[in-house]
N, C-alpha and C positions, 0 to 999 in steps of 0.2 A: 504493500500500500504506500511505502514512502522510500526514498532513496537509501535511507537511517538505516530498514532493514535488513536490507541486502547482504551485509557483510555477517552478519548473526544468525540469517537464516543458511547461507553458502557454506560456513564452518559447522553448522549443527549437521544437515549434510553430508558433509564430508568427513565429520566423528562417525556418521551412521557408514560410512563406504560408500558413497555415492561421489561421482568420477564426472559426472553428466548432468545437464542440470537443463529444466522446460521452464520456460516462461515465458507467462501469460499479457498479451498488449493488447494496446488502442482501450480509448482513442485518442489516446495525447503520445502524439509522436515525441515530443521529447522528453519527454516523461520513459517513454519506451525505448527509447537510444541510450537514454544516459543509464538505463537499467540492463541492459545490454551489454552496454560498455564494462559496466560492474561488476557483474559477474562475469564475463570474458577475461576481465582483468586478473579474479581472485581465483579464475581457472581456466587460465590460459590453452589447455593441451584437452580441459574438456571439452564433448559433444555440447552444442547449445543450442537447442531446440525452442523455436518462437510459435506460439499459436496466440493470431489473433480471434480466435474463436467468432468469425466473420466481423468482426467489430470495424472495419476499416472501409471506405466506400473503396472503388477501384481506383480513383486519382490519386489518391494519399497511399493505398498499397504500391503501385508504381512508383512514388516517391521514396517510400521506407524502403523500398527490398533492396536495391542497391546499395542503401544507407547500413541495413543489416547486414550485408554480406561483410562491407568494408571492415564491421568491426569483428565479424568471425563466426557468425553467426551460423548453424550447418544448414537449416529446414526451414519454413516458413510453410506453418501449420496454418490453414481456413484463413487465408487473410481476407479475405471479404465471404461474403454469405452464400450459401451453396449453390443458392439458382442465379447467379453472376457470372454464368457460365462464359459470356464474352469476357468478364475481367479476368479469368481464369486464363482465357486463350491469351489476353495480354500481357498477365505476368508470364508466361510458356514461351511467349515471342521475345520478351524482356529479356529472361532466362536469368538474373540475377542471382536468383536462389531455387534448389529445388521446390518442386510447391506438392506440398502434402495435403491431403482432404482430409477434411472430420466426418462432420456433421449430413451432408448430402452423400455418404456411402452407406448405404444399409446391409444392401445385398448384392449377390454377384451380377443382377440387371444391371444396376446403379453403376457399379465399377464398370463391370464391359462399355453400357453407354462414355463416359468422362474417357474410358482409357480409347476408346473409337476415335471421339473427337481431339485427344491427344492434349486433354486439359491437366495431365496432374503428372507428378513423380512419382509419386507415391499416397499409402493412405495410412493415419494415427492409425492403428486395428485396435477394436473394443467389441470382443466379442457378446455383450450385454446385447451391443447396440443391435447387431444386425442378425440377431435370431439365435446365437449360440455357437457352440465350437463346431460344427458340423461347417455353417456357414463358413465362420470365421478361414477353419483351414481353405475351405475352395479359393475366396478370396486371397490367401496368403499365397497359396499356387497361385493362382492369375496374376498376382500382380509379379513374384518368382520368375514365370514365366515367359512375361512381359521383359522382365529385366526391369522392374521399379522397385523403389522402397518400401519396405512396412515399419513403421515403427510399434513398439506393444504400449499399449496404454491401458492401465489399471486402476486409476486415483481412486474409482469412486464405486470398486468393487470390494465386496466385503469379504475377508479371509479363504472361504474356501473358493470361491469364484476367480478371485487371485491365483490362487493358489493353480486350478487351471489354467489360465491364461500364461503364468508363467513354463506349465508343462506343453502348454501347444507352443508358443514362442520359440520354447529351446529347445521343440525337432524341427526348428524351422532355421535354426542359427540364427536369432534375433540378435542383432546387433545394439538399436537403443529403444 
């Protein structure tokens, strides 16, 4: 919530083993930069994973991704909202930063449609989201496949549901 925390929250973190670090922006781009900066800085050799969880319209995500790349940023999670589907195509033409989907992937229609039109790198996978691990793996192959990203995402999965997600992930060789 404020710049203050950054460095308290990155160290508690990093006591727990954590190498990698997501953070969440928009819609104050410099607010989002300087947070970025931050933690880049306090983990320079970490993965740093941005999800604007679509908070961003398309002209200011064309603005930022750039701005995120330069400070080191790897991915550039939902930067604007799912059915933006032409801002999608123009951060892909941009190419600044890989562009990861959340929110507009449910199921493996959804992904074949975006990966057809050639809107994304990859997609957050939560397997809550799109029906369950059955789903989840198709989509892990397709996008494998493909030759795109997955990243695994569990924040808001309770113990044992984790606990899966990290078991389908790591026959998958999930990297972050």
């Amino acid at each position: 919530r404020t710049l203050d925390e950054i460095e308290p929250l990155v160290e508690a973190g990093r006591q727990r083993g954590y190498r990698n670090f997501n953070v969440n922006l928009a819609p104050d781009v410099k607010f989002d930069l300087e947070l970025c900066r931050s933690v880049k800085r306090l983990v320079p050799d970490g993965f740093l994973w941005a999800d604007a969880n679509g908070g961003y319209d398309v002209a200011t995500a064309l603005e930022v991704a750039p701005k995120l790349a330069n400070i080191g940023v790897a991915v550039f999670e939902q930067p604007v909202a799912a059915n933006r589907l032409s801002g999608f195509r123009a951060l892909k033409k941009q190419g600044a930063l890989p562009i990861i989907l959340d929110e507009g992937v449910v199921s493996c229609t959804d992904l074949q449609e975006y990966m057809q039109l050639g809107l994304l790198d990859g997609v957050a996978m939560k397997h809550a989201r799109c029906g369950g691990l059955t789903e989840a793996r198709r989509m892990i192959e397709m996008l494998l496949d493909a030759g795109l990203m997955f990243l695994g995402s569990g924040l808001t999965d309770p113990d044992l549901s984790l606990a899966a997600a990290v078991a389908l992930y790591g026959a998958y060789d999930l990297k972050y």
